[in-house]
Structure formats: C-alpha cells, structure tokens
C-alpha positions as CSV (number, residue, x, y, z in Angstrom):
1,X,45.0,18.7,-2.0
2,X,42.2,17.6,-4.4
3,X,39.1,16.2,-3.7
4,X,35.9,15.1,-5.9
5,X,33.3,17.5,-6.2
6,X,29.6,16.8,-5.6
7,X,27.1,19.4,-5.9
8,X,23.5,19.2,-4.0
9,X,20.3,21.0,-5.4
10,X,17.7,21.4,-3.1
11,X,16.2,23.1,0.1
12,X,18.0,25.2,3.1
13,X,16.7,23.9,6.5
14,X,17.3,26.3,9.2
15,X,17.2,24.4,11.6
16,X,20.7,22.6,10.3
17,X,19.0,18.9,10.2
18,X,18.5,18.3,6.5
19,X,18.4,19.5,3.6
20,X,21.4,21.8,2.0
21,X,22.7,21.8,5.5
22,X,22.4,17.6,6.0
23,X,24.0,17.2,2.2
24,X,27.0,19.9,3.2
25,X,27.5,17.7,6.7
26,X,27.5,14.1,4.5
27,X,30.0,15.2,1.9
28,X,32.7,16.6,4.3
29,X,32.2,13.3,6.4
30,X,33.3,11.1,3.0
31,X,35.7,12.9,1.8
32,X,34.0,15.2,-1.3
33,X,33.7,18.7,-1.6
34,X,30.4,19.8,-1.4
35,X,28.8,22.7,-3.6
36,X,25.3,23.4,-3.6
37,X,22.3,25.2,-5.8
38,X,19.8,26.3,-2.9
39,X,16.0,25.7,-4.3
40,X,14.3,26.9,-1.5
41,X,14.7,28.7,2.0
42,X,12.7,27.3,4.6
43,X,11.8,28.4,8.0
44,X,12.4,25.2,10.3
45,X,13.3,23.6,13.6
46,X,12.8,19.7,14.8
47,X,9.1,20.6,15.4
48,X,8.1,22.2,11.9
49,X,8.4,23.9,8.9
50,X,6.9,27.7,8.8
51,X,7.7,29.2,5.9
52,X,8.6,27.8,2.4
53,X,10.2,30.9,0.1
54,X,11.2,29.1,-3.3
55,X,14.0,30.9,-5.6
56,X,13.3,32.0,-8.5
57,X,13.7,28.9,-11.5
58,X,16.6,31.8,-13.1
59,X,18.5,31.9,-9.8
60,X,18.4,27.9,-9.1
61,X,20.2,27.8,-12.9
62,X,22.5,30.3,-12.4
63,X,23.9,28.5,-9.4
64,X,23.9,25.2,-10.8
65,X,25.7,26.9,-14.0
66,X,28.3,28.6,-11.9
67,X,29.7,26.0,-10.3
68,X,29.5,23.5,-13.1
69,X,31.2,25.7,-15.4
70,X,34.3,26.0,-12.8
71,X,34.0,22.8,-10.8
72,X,34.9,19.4,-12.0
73,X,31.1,18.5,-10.1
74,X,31.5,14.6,-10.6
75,X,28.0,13.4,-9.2
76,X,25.1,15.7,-7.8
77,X,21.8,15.1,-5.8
78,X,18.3,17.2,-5.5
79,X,16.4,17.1,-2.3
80,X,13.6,19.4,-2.5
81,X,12.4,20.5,-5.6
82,X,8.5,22.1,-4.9
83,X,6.9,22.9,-7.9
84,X,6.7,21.7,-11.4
85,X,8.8,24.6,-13.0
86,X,11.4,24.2,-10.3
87,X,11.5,20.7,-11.2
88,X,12.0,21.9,-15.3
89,X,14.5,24.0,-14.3
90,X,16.7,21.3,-12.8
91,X,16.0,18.9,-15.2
92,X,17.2,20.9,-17.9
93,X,20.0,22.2,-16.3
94,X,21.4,18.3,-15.4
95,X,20.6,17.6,-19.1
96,X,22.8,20.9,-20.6
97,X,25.8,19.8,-18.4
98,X,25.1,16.4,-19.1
99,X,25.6,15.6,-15.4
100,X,24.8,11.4,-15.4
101,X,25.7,10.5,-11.7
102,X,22.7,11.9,-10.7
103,X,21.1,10.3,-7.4
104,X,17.2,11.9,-7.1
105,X,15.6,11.8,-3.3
106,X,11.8,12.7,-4.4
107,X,11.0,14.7,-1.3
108,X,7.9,15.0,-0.8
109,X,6.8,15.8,3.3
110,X,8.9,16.7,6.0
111,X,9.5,14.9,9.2
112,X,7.1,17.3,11.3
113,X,4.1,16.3,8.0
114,X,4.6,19.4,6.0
115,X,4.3,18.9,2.3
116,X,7.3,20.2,0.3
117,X,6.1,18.6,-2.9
118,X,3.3,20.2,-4.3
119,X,0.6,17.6,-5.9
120,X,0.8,19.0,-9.5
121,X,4.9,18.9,-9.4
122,X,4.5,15.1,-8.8
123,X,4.4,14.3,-12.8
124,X,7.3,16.4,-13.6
125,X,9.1,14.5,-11.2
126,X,8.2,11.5,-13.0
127,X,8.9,12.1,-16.3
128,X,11.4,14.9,-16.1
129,X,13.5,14.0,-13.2
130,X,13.9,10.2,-12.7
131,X,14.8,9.4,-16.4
132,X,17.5,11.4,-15.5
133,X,19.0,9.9,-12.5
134,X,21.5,7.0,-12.1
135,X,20.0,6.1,-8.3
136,X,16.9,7.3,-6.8
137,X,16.1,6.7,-3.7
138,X,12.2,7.0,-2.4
139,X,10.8,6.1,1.2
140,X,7.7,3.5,1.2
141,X,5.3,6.4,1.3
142,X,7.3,8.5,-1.9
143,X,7.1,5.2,-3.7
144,X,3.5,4.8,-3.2
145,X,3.0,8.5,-4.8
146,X,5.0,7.9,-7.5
147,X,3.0,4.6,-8.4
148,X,-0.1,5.5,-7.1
149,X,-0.7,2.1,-5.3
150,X,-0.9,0.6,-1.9
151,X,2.7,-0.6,-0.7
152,X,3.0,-2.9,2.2
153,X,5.0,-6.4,1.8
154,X,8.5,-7.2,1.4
155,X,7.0,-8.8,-1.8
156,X,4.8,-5.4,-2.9
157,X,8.5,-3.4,-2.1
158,X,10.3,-5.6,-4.7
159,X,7.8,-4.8,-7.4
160,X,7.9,-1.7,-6.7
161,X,11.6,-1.0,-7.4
162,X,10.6,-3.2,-10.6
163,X,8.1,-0.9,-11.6
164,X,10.0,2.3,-10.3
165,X,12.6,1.5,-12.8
166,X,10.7,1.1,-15.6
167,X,9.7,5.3,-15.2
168,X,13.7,5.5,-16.6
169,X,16.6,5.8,-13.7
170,X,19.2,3.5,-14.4
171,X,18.9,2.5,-10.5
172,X,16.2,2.2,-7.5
173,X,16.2,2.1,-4.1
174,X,13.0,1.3,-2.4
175,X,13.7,2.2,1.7
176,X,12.7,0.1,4.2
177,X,12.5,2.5,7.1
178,X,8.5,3.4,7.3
179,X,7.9,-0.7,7.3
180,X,8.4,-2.8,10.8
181,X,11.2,-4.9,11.5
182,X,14.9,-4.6,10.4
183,X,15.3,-1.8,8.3
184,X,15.4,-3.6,4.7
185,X,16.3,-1.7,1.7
186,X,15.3,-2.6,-1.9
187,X,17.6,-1.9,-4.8
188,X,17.5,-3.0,-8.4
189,X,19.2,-1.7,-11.4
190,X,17.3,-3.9,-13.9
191,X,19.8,-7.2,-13.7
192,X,20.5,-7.1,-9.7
193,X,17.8,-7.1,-7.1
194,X,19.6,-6.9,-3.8
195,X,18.2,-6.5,-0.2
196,X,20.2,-4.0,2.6
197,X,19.4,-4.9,5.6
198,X,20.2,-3.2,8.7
199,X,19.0,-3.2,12.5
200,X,15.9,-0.9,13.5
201,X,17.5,1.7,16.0
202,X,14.7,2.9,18.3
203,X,14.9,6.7,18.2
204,X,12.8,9.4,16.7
205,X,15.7,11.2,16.2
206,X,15.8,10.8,11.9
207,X,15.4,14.3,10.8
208,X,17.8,14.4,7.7
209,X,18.3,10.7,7.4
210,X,16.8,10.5,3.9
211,X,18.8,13.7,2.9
212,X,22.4,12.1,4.3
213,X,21.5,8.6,3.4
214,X,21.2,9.9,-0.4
215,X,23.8,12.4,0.1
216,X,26.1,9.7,0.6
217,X,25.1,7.6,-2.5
218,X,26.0,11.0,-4.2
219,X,29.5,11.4,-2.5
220,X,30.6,7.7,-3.5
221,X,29.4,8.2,-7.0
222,X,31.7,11.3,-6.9
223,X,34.5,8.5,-5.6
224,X,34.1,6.9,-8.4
225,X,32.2,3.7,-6.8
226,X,29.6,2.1,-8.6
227,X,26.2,2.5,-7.5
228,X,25.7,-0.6,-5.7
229,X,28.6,-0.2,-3.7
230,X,28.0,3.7,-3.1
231,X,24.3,2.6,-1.7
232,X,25.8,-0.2,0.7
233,X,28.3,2.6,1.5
234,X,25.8,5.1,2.3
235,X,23.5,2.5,3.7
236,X,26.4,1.5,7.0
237,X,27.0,5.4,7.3
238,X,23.7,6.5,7.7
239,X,23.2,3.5,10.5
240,X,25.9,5.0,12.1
241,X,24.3,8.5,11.7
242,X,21.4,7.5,13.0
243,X,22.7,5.9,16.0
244,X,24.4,8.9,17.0
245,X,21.8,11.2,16.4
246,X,21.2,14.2,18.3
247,X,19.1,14.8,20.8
248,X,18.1,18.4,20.4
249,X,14.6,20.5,20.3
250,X,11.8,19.1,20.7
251,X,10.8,17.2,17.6
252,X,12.2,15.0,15.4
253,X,16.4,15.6,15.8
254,X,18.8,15.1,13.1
255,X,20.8,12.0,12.1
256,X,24.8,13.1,12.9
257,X,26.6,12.5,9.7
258,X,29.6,14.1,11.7
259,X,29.7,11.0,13.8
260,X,33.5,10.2,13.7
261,X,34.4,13.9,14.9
262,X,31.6,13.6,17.7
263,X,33.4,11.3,19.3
C-alpha cells in the first residue's frame, strides 16, 4: 500500500493537543503518512507551557535531511519555529530540497499565552520563511505581528491577506477565528480572493486547531489538490475537529482530528 508523504517541522506538545503530536493525528485522519523534524520539546498540558528546550539548528537539519533523502515527502508544514537561527535552519533546508508545497503556520503564542516566537525571530520569519511557502496560514493576532498594524474589520482582514502576500508566499490565509461572528476565513493567491465561512462552535476546547487546520492544508497538498481546494478541505475538517473536541484537563482541550474513529 502507498500513501503520500508529508513531513511536519515544528514543536513536541506533551500534552498530545498540538503541535508534532496534532500534525501526526491530522495526516493519518486524510490519508498521508506523516514524518516529522521535531524543533522543540516542550513541557505542556491544556493549562500551560513550562518548559521550552529547543534542538540544536544541526539536529532539526539532520532530521529534515533523513527523511527527505529516503521519502518521497510531497508537501511539508512548520509549526513552531522559536528563534531566528532555528528559522535559518529550516529555511535553508526547504530551499536545498527544493520542497515548494510548503504551508507555513507562524506560531507565535500558545493557547494558555505563552510566547513560542521570540520577538527577534519575527523578521526571519518574514523574509526567510514565507517567500518560501505555497500557503501560510496566520490567526488575526499573527497577522497583526507580521504587519505591524491594527486588524479588526472584515474589510482590514482582506487587505491584509493583500499585503501578506506581497512579503512572497504564493498563497494566504487570513483566519477568522479571534474575530466575532461566523468564523470567516480570508484567502488570496494574488488573482482569487475567496471567503470560508463556517459556524462559530461555542467551546474553548481549540488547543491544536491552528496546528490541524494547517496540517490538513499540508496533507491535501501531499494529495495532490490545489491549494484552494486543500484550504476548503482542511477548513470542513477542522469544523468537524472542533466540534468533537475533547473535553479533558483543565484548560484549553484539543480539537479531535480523529473524529471519524471517535465515533
């Protein structure tokens, strides 16, 4: 049996929510097989994140390397990338192995408010990372980093994926999930603007959404979908993920992405 590989780089979350451990969960659920190049090891639950131990920029490369060199890895995704060499390191490994699916979540702060971006890595994510990526996908208050300005309208959103794009990925995704109302998504690939809209579920059971949700723009990439139909993809599955979220510890609990076998 064959199936497309994707490979994840980013975090470990110990408590199993997001993270390595979210992306893992996603790409089983759509049918990819899921490698991974772990960036950092962090101690964490629903409630918070304790300890942050970031690998050394030699040993993030020489996992991406070892399973690119083997694996046919036919889209990949980072989640949390720390610090600014961390962010080099990646950048040049995606650019040696020419990896072009490439769907960027700029993590920056955890659901419990720890920051897993530090402030002087946010320019290296600019201009190292997203030129790099086909999709990236930041929340309202990511976006607002990245363009240092104030983003609150539906209006304000749309300019922003505008603006986003100009900083080089071929694709943006402004989320909708921190604003009120439905939860409207804004994507734009430079020709297409299109709004994903989907119901607000009232839960605060998202830990991992972000992580899934661009997880599973990643595994349809790795399908062989085109972007816009990977994000309305990954859009339905992470509603679904969301609805059936689980309710355990006492924070923030994750989205399911293994929603089908849960039930």
């Amino acid at each position: 049996m064959k199936l497309p590989v994707a490979l994840t780089i980013a975090g470990s979350d110990s408590g199993g929510g997001a993270g390595i451990q979210a992306d893992l969960k996603t790409f089983a659920a759509l049918g990819v097989h899921g490698t991974s190049a772990i960036t950092a090891i962090t101690a964490q639950n629903t409630v918070d994140v304790t300890e942050i131990l970031e690998l050394p920029t030699t040993l993030i490369r020489a996992q991406i390397d070892a399973v690119v060199s083997d694996l046919d890895v036919r889209a990949a995704k980072t989640g949390m990338l720390s610090s600014a060499e961390i962010i080099e390191a990646v950048a040049n490994a995606i650019s040696d192995h020419a990896i072009s699916q490439l769907v960027v979540d700029p993590v920056m702060v955890a659901k419990g408010g720890a920051r897993l971006l530090r402030d002087d890595a946010v320019e290296a994510l600019r201009t190292r990372l997203l030129p790099l990526a086909a999709v990236i996908t930041p929340n309202l208050p990511e976006a607002e980093v990245l363009l240092n300005r104030s983003i609150t309208t539906l209006d304000e959103r749309r300019a922003a994926a505008r603006d986003l794009r100009d900083l080089g990925p071929r694709a943006v995704i402004v989320k909708g999930g921190h604003a009120g109302g439905d939860a409207t998504d804004i994507y734009f690939d430079g020709h297409e603007m299109t709004e994903l809209t989907a119901r607000r579920i009232d839960t605060p059971n998202t830990h991992g959404s972000g992580c899934a949700f661009s997880a599973a723009i990643a595994a349809g990439l790795a399908r062989g979908l085109d972007p816009l139909a990977a994000t309305r993809e990954a859009k339905a599955f992470i509603t679904r993920a969301i609805e059936s979220a689980l309710e355990i510890g006492h924070g923030h609990g994750p989205v399911n992405p293994a929603f089908e076998a849960s039930r």
